[in-house]
Every structure is written in C-alpha cells, then in structure tokens.
C-alpha positions as CSV (number, residue, x, y, z in Angstrom):
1,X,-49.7,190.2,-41.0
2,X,-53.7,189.7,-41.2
3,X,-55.2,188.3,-37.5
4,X,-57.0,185.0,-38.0
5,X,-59.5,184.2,-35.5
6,X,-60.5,180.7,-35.0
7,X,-63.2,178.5,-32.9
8,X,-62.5,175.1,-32.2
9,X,-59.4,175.7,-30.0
10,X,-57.8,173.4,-28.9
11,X,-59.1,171.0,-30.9
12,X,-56.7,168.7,-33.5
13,X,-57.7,170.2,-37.0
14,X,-57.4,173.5,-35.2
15,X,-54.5,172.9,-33.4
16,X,-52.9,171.9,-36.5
17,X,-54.0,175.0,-38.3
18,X,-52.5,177.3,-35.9
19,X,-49.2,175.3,-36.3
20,X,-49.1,175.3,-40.1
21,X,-50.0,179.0,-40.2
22,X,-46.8,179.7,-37.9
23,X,-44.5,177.4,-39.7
24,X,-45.4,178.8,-43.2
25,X,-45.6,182.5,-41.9
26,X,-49.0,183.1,-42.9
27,X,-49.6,184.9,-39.6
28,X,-47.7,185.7,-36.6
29,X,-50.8,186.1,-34.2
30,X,-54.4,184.5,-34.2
31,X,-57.1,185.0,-32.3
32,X,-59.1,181.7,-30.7
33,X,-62.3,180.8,-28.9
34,X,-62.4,178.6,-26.1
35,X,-64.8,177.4,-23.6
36,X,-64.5,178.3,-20.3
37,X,-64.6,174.4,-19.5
38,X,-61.7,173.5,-22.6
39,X,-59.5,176.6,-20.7
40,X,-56.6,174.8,-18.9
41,X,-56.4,172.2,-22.1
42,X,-56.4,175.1,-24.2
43,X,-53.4,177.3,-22.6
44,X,-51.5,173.9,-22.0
45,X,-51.5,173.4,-26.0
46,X,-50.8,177.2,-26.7
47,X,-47.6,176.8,-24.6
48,X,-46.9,174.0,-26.5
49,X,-47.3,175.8,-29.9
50,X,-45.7,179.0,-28.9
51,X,-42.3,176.5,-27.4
52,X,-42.3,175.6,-31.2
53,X,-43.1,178.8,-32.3
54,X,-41.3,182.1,-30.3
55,X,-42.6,185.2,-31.2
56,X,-45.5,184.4,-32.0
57,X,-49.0,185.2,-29.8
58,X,-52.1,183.1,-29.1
59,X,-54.5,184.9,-27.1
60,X,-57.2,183.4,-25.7
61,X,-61.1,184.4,-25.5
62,X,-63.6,182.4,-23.7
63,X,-66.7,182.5,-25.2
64,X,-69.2,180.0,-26.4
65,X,-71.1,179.5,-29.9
66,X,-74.5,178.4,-28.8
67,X,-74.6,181.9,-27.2
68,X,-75.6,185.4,-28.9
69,X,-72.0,187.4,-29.5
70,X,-71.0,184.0,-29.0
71,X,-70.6,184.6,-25.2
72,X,-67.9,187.2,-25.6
73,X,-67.2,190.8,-23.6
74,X,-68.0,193.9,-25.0
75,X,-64.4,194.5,-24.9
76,X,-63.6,191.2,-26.5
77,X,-66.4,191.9,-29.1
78,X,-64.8,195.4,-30.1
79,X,-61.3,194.2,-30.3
80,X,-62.5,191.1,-32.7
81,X,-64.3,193.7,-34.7
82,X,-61.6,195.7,-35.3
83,X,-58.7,193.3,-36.1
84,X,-60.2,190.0,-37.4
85,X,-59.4,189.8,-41.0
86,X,-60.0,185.4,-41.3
87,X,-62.3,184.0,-39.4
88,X,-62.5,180.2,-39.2
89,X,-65.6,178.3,-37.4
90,X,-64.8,174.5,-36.6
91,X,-66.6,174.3,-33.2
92,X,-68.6,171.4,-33.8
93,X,-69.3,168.2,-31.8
94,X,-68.1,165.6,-34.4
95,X,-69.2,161.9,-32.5
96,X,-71.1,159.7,-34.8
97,X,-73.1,158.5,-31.9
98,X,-74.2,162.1,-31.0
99,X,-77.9,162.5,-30.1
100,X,-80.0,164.9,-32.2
101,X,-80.6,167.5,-29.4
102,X,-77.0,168.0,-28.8
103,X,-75.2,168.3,-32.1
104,X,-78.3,170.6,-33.1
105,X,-77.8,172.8,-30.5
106,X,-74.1,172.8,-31.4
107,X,-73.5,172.4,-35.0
108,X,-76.6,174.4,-36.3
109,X,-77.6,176.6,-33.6
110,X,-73.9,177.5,-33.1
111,X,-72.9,177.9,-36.4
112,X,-75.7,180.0,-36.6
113,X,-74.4,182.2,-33.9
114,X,-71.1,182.1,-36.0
115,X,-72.5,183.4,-38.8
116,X,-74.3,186.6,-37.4
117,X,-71.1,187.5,-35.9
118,X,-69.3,186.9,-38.9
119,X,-71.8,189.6,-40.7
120,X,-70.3,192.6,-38.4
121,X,-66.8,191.9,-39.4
122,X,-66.2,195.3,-41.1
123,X,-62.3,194.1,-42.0
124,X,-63.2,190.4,-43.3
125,X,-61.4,188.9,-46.3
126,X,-62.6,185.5,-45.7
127,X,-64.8,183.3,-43.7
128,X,-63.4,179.7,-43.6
129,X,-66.5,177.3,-42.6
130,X,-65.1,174.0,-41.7
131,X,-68.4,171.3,-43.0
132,X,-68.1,167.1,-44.1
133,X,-68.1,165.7,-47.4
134,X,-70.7,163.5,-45.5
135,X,-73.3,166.4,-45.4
136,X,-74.4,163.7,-49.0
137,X,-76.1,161.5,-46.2
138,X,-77.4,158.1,-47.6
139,X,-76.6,159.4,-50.9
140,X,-74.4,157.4,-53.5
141,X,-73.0,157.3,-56.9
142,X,-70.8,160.9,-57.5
143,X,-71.0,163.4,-55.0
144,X,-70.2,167.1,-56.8
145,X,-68.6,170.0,-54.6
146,X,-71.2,172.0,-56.5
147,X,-74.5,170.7,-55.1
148,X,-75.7,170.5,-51.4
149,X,-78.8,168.1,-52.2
150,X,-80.8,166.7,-48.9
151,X,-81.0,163.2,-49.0
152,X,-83.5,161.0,-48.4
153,X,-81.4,159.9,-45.2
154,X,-78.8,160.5,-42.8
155,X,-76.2,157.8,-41.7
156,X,-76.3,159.6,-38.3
157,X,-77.3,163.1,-36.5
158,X,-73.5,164.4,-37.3
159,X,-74.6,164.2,-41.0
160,X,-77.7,165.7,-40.7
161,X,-76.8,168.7,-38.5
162,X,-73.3,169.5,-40.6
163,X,-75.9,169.4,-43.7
164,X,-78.0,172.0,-41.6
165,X,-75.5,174.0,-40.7
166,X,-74.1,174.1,-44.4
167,X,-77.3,175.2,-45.6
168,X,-76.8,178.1,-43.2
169,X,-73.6,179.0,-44.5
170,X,-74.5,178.7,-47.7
171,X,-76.7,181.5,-47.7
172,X,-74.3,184.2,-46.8
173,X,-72.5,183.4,-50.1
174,X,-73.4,186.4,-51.9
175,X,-73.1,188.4,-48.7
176,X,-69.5,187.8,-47.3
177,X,-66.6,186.0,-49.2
178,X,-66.6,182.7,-48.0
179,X,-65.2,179.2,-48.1
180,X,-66.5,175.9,-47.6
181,X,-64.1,173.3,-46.8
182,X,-65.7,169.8,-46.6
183,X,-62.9,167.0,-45.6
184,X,-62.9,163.4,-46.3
185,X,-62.4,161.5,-42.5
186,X,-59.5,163.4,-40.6
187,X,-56.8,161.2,-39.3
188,X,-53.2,161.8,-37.9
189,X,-50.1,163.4,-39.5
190,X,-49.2,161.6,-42.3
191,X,-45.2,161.4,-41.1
192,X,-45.7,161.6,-37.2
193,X,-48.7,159.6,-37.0
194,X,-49.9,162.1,-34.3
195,X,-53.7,162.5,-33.9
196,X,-55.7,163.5,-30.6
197,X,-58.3,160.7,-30.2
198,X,-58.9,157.2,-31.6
199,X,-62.1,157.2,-33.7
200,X,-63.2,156.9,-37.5
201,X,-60.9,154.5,-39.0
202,X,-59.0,154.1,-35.5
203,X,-62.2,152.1,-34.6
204,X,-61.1,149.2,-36.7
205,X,-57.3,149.6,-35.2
206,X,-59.4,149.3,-32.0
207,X,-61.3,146.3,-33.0
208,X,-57.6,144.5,-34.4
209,X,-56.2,145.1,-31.6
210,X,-57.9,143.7,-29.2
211,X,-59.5,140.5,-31.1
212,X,-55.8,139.9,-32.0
213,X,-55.7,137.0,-29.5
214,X,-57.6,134.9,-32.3
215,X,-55.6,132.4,-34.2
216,X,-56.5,134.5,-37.2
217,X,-58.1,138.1,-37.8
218,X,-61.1,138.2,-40.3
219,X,-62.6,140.0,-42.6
220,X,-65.7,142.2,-41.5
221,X,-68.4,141.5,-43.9
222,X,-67.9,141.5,-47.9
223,X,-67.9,145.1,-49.3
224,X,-66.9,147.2,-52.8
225,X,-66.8,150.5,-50.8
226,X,-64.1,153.0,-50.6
227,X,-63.4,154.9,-47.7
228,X,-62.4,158.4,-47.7
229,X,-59.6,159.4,-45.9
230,X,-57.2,162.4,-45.6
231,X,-54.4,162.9,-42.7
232,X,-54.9,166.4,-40.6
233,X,-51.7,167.7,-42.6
234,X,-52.8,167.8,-45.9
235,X,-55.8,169.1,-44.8
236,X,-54.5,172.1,-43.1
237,X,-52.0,172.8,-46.2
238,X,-54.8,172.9,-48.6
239,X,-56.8,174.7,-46.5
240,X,-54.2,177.5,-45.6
241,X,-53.4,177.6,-49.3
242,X,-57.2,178.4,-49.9
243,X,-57.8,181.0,-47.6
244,X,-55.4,183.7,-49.6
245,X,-56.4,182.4,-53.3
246,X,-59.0,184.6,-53.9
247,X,-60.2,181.9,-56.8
248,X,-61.2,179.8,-53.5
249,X,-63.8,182.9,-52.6
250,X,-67.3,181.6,-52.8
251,X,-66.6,178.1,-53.7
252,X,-67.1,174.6,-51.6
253,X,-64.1,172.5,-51.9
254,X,-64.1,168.7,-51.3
255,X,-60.8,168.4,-49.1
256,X,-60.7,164.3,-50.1
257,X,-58.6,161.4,-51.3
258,X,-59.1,161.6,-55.4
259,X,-57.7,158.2,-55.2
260,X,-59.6,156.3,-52.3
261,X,-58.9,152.6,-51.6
262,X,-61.6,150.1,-50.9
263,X,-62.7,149.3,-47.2
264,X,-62.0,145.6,-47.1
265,X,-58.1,147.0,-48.6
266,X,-57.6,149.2,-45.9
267,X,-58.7,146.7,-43.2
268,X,-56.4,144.1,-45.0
269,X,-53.4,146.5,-44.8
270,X,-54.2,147.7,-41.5
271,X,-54.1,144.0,-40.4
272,X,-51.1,143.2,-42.0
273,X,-49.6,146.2,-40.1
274,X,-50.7,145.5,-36.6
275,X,-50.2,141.9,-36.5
276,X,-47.6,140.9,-39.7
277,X,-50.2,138.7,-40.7
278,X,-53.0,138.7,-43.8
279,X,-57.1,138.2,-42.3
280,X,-58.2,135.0,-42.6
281,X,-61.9,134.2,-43.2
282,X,-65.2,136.0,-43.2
283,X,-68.0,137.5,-40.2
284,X,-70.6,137.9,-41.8
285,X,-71.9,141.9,-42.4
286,X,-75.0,141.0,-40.5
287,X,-73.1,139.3,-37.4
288,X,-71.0,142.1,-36.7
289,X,-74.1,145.1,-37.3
290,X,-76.1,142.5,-34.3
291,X,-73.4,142.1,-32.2
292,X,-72.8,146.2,-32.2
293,X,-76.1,146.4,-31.0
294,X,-75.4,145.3,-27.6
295,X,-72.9,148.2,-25.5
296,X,-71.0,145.5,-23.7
297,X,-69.5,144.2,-27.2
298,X,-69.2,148.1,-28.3
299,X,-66.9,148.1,-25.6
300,X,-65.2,145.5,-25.4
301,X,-64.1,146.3,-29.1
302,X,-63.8,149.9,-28.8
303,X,-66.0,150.4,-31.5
304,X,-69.1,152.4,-32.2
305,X,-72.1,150.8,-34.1
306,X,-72.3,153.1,-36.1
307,X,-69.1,152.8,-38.1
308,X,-70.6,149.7,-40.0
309,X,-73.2,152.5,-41.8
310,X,-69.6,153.1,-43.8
311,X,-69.0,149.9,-44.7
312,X,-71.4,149.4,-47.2
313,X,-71.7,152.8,-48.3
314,X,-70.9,153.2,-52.1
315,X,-70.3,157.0,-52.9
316,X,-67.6,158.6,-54.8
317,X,-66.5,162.6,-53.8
318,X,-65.8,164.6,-56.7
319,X,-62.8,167.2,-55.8
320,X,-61.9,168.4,-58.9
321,X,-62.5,172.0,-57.8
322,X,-60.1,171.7,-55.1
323,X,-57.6,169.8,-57.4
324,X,-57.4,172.7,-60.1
325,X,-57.5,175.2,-56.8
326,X,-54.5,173.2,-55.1
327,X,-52.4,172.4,-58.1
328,X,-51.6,175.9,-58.6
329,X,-50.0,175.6,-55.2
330,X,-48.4,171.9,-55.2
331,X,-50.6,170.5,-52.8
332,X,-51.4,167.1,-52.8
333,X,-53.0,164.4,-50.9
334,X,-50.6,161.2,-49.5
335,X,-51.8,157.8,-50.4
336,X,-53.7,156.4,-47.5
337,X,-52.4,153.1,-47.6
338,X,-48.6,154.4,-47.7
339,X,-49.4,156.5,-44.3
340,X,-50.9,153.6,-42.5
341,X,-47.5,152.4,-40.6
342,X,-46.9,156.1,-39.1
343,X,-50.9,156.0,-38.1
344,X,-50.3,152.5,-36.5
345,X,-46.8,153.5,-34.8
346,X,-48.6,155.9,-33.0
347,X,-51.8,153.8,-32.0
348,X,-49.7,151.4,-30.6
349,X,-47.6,153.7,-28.8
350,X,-50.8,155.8,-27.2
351,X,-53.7,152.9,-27.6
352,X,-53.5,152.4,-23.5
353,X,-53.7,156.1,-22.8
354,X,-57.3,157.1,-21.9
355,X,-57.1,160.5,-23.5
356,X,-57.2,159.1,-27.0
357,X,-59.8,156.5,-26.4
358,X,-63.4,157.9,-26.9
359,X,-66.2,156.7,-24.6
360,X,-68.1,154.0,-26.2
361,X,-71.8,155.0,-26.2
C-alpha cells in the first residue's frame, strides 16, 4: 500500500484521518509530523490508534513547518523522499482569536515550507492541502469552489492567513497534482459525539450551559444566517475518497453542508437539547457583541467574541464539485440538526474536563 505522510498529528481531523485510512484499508502505514513539544500527546494517541488497529505502523518524525526541510534529519528527509506517495498538510493554528503575527508565521509561512518540500517528492500522487471555506472573508451571496477572490475583509486573522496560505497552494496547481479541501466548521463524530476541544459551535453549548440557571434561555440577537457545519467523519470519508479519484486532481472542493440550517435553528435545537426547554425572549445583537468585549464575560460564558462575526454573516458555499465528485462514491453529509443529541451527549459528559475547554482570550 502507498505511504501517506501527514502534518497535523495528533490533531482531531488528523487523528481521524489516520483512523478512517486504517478502517477502510487505504493504507497500512503513514508517516506523521509532530512537534517536539506535541511528542508524548502524540505517541499516547498512536497507541491508541494502533490498540484499534494491529498491524498497522505510525512512525513518528519531529519536525516543525515554520522551519526549512521542515525541521527534519537528513536521514528523515531521505527516507520521506523515497517512500511518501500522499502527502497531507493540516498544521495550522485554527483559533479565531489568533493574533496576526502567529497564524502568519504558522499558516502561511509554514505552509510555505510545506510546499517546497512537497516539490522534491519524486514518488507524489497527490498533495492533500487542508484550507476553510472561510478563506471568502466578509464575502456574501454564493461562494464557488472555483474562485479564490480576496475580499474586501477578513472576519479574523484565521481567515486571512488560510486565504494566504491558499494562494500559495494554489500556485503549484499546474506543478504537482493537488487537492484543496476547504471544510465547512469541523465538529465531532456524528454517532459518537467525540471531538477534541470545545469551540465553533461548542461556544454556544458553552454559553447554554452555563446561563442555564435563568428562568428561561434566549435568543441571541435576530438573524437569517445559516451556519455551516460538517462532523469530522464525513469529512475524513470524503476526503479519503478524494485522494485516489484522480477526477479530484487539481480541483478545490467545498467539504460543506449542501443543506445548512439557519443560526437562530440551530441555537433553538441546541437549547431544546441541553435543557428540554424552547428559548424564550430576545438579547439584543448589539448587547451580546458589547458585553463580549469585556474578558471577564468572555469567560464567564466560555465564549470568544469573535463568534458573533458568524451570526450575522449571510453567505451560501457552493459544493457542487464535491457533490458530483462524492456521489460516485456514496458519500454524504449527515443533517446537522439530526447529529446535535450525540454532539451534546458528549459535551455534557466532557464539558468539566479542562482539556476540551479552550482558553478564553
């Protein structure tokens, strides 16, 4: 079987990756770079993998992307070369409260990295670059999986450096076959519910949770958005699925709900869900974006301020490329709304474990 090498280890998309690939037999033995920091984390989830998984093989190389060679040995460096056949970059700092200086260096200095070392890959069928549908900024209306148009603004400095590092990519399409996956929000499994850390739409679980002392829980604001969201499992399928069509070479796929609900439907179910009651009543928009400014209400929520850019954000992600890719294979995406119970099983079952709680900027 073809080695797959992968950066990103031991994060959850990756994680789940690595698992998919070994349940579906697409390879027996990948390839994955860690930081020497993420190194105990990192052989505690390959034992995990590998209890699931016998005879299979994870092997480890510490290595960093912001670095030329991306940190690696020369011994490392030759035996990459000569076995890596699918290489997959999803190192990338993904915090919407991110300052500018660090997700540069990461997501477009790094990716940058990734891509030279990409280049000397002498054995590479594809190169699988992991990017956002919200690389559209500030853009709304119908966002096409054929354009990558700068917008006049970014929501925050985790859109504009995945737009960067897209760009970047983007250029080595006549180069190297490549494919550019760009997923709605990442959540948990679908069935499981299991997810490594409590952010994106987690934030308004957060915010339930702990205002669910009230009499009554309302509404945040009055909005006709959708939200675009996609568990890690259908995310991995599709994406597994992609890297061996060789209609998927050269092409940017938008990995997102065809079907998205509206904001204020998805707070009312998840709601209904946590407490068995409906929202009651109205904060206004305004009241909750002022009362975010302030860090002591950020954390008494256990939200950042900079989720409420996506409330009011009207933008539609056209997938239709990914829908004639994925049909072939019978891959499709589960209806957010029907996967909200498992995604609330497992918040309250983890919500008082530190590891899945972000730190509040």
């Amino acid at each position: 079987m073809a080695v797959h090498f992968f950066t990103g280890f031991p994060g959850f998309i990756t994680r789940q990756l690595v698992r998919e690939m070994f349940s579906a037999n697409v390879a027996d033995s990948v390839y994955v770079l860690v930081l020497k920091t993420e190194r105990e984390k990192a052989e505690e989830v390959r034992r995990q993998l590998l209890a699931e998984y016998p005879g299979r093989t994870i092997e480890i190389f510490e290595g960093d992307i912001t670095l030329p060679n991306l940190d690696l040995n020369e011994e490392a460096i030759e035996k990459i070369v000569q076995e890596t056949q699918y290489f997959w970059h999803l190192a990338a700092i993904y915090d919407l409260a991110v300052p500018r200086d660090v997700a540069w260096k990461i997501n477009v200095h790094g990716t940058s990295n990734v891509n030279d070392f990409v280049k000397i890959l002498p054995r590479l069928k594809r190169y699988m670059y992991f990017s956002t549908a919200y690389v559209a900024g500030r853009r709304e209306g119908v966002i096409l999986e054929t354009e990558l148009i700068r917008p006049d603004s970014f929501k925050n400095h985790y859109e504009e450096t995945k737009f960067e590092a897209e760009l970047l990519v983007n250029d080595l399409v006549d180069e190297i076959p490549l494919t550019i996956i760009r997923p709605g929000i990442v959540i948990g499994h679908s069935v499981t519910g299991e997810t490594n850390k409590f952010d994106g739409p987690y934030f308004f679980l957060n915010l339930i949770d702990r205002i669910s002392f009230l009499p009554f829980i309302p509404y945040i604001g009055k909005s006709t958005a959708r939200i675009n969201v996609v568990p890690v499992d259908y995310v991995a399928k599709a994406a597994i699925y992609l890297c061996q069509n060789e209609e998927a070479s050269g092409k940017t796929v938008h990995l997102t709900d065809p079907n998205p609900h509206p904001v204020q439907e998805v707070y009312r179910t998840m709601v209904k869900e946590m407490t068995g009651k409906f929202p009651k009543g109205r904060i206004p928009l305004s009241f909750a974006r002022a009362g975010l400014q302030m860090k002591s209400v950020r954390t008494m929520l256990g939200v950042e301020k900079e989720t409420i850019d996506y409330l009011t954000w009207h933008a539609d992600f056209d997938c239709s490329i990914a829908l004639a890719l994925l049909s072939k294979g019978n891959i499709t995406c589960p209806d957010f709304l029907k996967i909200i119970p498992a995604m609330v099983r497992f918040y309250k079952e983890h919500k008082h474990n530190t590891q899945f709680q972000i730190p509040i900027k």
